[in-house]
C-alpha positions as CSV (number, residue, x, y, z in Angstrom):
1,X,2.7,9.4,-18.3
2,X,1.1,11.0,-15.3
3,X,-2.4,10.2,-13.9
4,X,-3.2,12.4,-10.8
5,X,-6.6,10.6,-10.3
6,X,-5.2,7.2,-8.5
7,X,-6.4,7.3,-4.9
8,X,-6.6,4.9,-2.5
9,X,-4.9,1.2,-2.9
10,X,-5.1,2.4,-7.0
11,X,-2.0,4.6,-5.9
12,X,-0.5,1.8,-3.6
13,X,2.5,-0.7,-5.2
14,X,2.5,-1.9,-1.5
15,X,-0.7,-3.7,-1.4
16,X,0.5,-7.0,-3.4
17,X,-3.3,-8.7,-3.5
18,X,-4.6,-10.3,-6.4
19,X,-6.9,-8.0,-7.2
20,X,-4.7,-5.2,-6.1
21,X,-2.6,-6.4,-8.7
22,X,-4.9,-7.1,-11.6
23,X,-6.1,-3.3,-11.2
24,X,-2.6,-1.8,-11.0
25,X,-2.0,-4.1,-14.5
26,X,-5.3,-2.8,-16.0
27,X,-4.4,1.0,-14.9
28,X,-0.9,0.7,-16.8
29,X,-2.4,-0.7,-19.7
30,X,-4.9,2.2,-19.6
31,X,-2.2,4.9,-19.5
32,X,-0.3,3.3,-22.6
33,X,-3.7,4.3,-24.4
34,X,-3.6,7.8,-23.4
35,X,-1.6,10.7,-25.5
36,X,1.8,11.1,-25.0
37,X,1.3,15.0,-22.7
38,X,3.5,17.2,-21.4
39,X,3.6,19.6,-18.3
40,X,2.7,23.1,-19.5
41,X,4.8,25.5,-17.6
42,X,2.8,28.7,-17.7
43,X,-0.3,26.6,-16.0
44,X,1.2,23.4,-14.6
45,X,-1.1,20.9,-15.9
46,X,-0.4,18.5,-18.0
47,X,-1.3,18.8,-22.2
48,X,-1.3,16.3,-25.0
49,X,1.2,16.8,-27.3
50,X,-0.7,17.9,-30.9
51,X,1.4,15.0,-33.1
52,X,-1.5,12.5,-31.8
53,X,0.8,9.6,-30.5
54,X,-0.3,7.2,-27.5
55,X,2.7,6.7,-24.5
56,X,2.8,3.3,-25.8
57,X,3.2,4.3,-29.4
58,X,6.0,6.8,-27.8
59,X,7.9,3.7,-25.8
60,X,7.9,1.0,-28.9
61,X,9.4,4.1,-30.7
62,X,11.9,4.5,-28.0
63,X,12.6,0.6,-27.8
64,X,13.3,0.9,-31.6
65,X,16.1,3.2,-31.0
């Protein structure tokens, strides 16, 4: 689970605001949605794995073991 695109006080666990917070929460529930990806080695970037399951579907998976 890797997003590149967090700049800013997105990227920052130090910044312990409310709203800070709220976004960081919203961001990790965002990233549970995403497909599970890997890094391609060949072009370094990251790729969806082709079985179609979310990170979140992944961890409750992984919990279940």
């Amino acid at each position: 689970m890797q997003d590149d695109t967090l700049t800013g006080t997105d990227s920052s666990v130090d910044i312990a605001t409310k709203e800070n917070l709220e976004k960081l929460s919203q961001i990790g529930e965002n990233l549970l949605k995403k497909p599970v990806s890997r890094v391609n080695l060949e072009n370094g970037l990251f790729e969806p794995l082709k079985n179609g399951e979310t990170n979140e579907q992944a961890l409750t998976r992984l919990v279940k073991k």
